[in-house]
Every structure is written in structure tokens, then in C-alpha cells.
N, C-alpha and C positions, 0 to 999 in steps of 0.2 A: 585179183582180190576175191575171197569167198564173203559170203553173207553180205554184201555191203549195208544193206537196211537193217540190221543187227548191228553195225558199227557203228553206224550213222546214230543208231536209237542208244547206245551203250554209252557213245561218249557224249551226246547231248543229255542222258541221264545225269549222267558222273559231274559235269560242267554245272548243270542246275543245282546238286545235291553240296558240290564245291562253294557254288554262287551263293545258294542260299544256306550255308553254314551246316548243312543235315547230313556232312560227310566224317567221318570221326574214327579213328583206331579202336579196336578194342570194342565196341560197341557191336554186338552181329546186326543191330537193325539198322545203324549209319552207317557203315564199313561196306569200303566198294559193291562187296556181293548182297549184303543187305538192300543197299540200294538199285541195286541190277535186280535184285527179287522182288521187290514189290510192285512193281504193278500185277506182276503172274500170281505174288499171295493175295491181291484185293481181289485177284477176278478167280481166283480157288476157296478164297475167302480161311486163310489160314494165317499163321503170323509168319510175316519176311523174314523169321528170325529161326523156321524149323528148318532151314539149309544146315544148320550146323550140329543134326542127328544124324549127317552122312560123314560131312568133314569140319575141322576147326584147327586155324592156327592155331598154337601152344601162348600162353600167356606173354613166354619167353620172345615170342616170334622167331624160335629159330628151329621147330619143327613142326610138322603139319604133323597131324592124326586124323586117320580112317577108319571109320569104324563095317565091321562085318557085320550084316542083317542077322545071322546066325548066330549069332555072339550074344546075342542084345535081349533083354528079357521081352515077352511077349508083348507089351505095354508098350515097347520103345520100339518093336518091331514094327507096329503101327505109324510111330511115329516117325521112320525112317522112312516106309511107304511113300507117305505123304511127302515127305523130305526131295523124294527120286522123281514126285511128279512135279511139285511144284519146280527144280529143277531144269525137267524138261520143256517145261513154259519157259522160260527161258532166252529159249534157243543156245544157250550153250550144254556141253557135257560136262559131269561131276570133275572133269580133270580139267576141264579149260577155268573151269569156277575156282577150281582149288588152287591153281595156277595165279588167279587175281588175286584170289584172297591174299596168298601168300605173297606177291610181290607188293602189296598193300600193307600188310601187317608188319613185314619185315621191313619195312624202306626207310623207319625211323627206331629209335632206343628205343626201346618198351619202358621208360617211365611217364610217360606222356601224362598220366594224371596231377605230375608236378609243371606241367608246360604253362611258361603263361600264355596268353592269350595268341601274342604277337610268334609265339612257338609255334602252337596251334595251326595258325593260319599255315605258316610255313614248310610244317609237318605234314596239312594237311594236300596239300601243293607237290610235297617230296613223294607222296604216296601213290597222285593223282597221277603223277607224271610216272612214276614208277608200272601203275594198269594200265598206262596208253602204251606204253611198249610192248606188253604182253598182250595188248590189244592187236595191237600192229604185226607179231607174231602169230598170232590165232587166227586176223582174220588175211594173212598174207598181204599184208598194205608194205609199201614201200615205203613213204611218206606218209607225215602226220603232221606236215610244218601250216596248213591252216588250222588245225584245230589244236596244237602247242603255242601258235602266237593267240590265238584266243585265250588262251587258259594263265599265258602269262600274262596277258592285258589286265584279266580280274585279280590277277595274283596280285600284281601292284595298286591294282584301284584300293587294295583289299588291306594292302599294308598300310596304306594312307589314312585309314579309318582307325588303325589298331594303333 
């Protein structure tokens, strides 16, 4: 396994942000990589939400866009900067990020904004579980069965509320 205290810190992120309802499709500041960014944007002190001046799922979720630093007017050139470093706090790269995002964004329909609640929840579960895999690829883990019985234990305590 690489990184293990990146995986450790990545899924206990994802699990809190699940736990306490501030995980959400569509959203760049709730949405897996949103919430993998932010602690690196409080302590760069920018918003968890300029990761998506480098990449961003498509509305659709069925294609990713990347954007070129050279492309990009001077203004957003800046902002792309900023985008590669906060990033880099991290400890992932733009392709393992883009990698979450997308198996995050794509793992449900893209109408979610008609979801009720009890969707939501369940959406938001289909998605989690969707990053841990990609987690478990990225950081070469074999098993992830403690920390999938964990997330399904909330997943139920969760449904019971809704």
C-alpha cells in the first residue's frame, strides 16, 4: 500500500463529510474533491472550490474537462496557479483528483436536484462507495472491508432518520 496516512486521512474525511450530511453531487465545495480540499484551501487560505480551474466533471457527469493554463485568459491563469497548488497540498495529483471526482459525480443520474431526501442519502452512499474504490486503486490497498462496514453502518443508521 502507498501513502497509507493519506488514505487513512482521505477516508476518515469522506466518512465525516458522509456522516455529517456536507457530502453532495454537483456542489464543488461538498463533492468528494471539495471535501479532500479543504483543509489544504483553509491553510492556503483560498476557496476549496478553485480545484475546478484545473478540472471539472461536465454537468452531464459523463465527461471530464481539462483545462490548459495557456488557453486561459491571464486572470484565470492566476487562478489555475493557485488551483495546481492548493492541489498539491493535498497529497494527491490532478489525475488521481480527477479520477474521484469523476467516479463521484458519475456514480448517480445527474438529476439529483429532484432527489428527495431519502435519494440523497442513498446517492450520497452510491458515490462514497464509488471514491473508495478509486481510493483503494490509487493508493494500492487490497481491502477496504473495515472501513465499507463502517460507512455502511451510517448508511443505515442514516436511513432510519430519513
Amino acid at each position: 500500500m502507498n501513502r497509507p496516512e493519506l488514505f487513512e486521512k482521505s477516508v476518515n474525511t469522506l466518512l465525516d463529510a458522509y456522516n455529517n450530511r456536507i457530502l453532495e453531487h454537483g456542489r464543488c465545495y461538498a463533492c468528494a474533491v471539495g471535501n479532500l480540499c479543504s483543509e489544504a484551501a483553509q491553510n492556503l487560505n483560498v476557496s476549496n472550490t478553485i480545484w475546478n480551474n484545473v478540472f471539472m466533471t461536465g454537468s452531464n457527469a459523463h465527461k471530464q474537462i481539462f483545462y490548459i493554463k495557456e488557453k486561459l485568459e491571464d486572470e484565470r491563469q492566476i487562478e489555475y496557479e493557485k488551483a495546481l497548488k492548493l492541489i498539491s497540498k493535498t497529497g494527491y495529483t490532478v489525475e488521481e483528483l480527477a479520477a474521484i471526482e469523476y467516479a463521484f459525480e458519475s456514480s448517480i443520474a445527474d438529476d439529483y436536484e429532484r432527489y428527495t431526501t431519502r435519494d440523497k442519502v442513498k446517492g450520497q452512499y452510491i458515490g462514497l462507495c464509488a471514491v473508495l474504490e478509486v481510493l483503494k486503486e490509487i493508493h494500492e490497498k487490497e481491502e477496504i472491508v473495515k472501513e465499507q462496514r463502517q460507512l455502511d453502518h451510517i448508511y443505515e443508521s442514516k436511513l432510519v432518520l430519513v
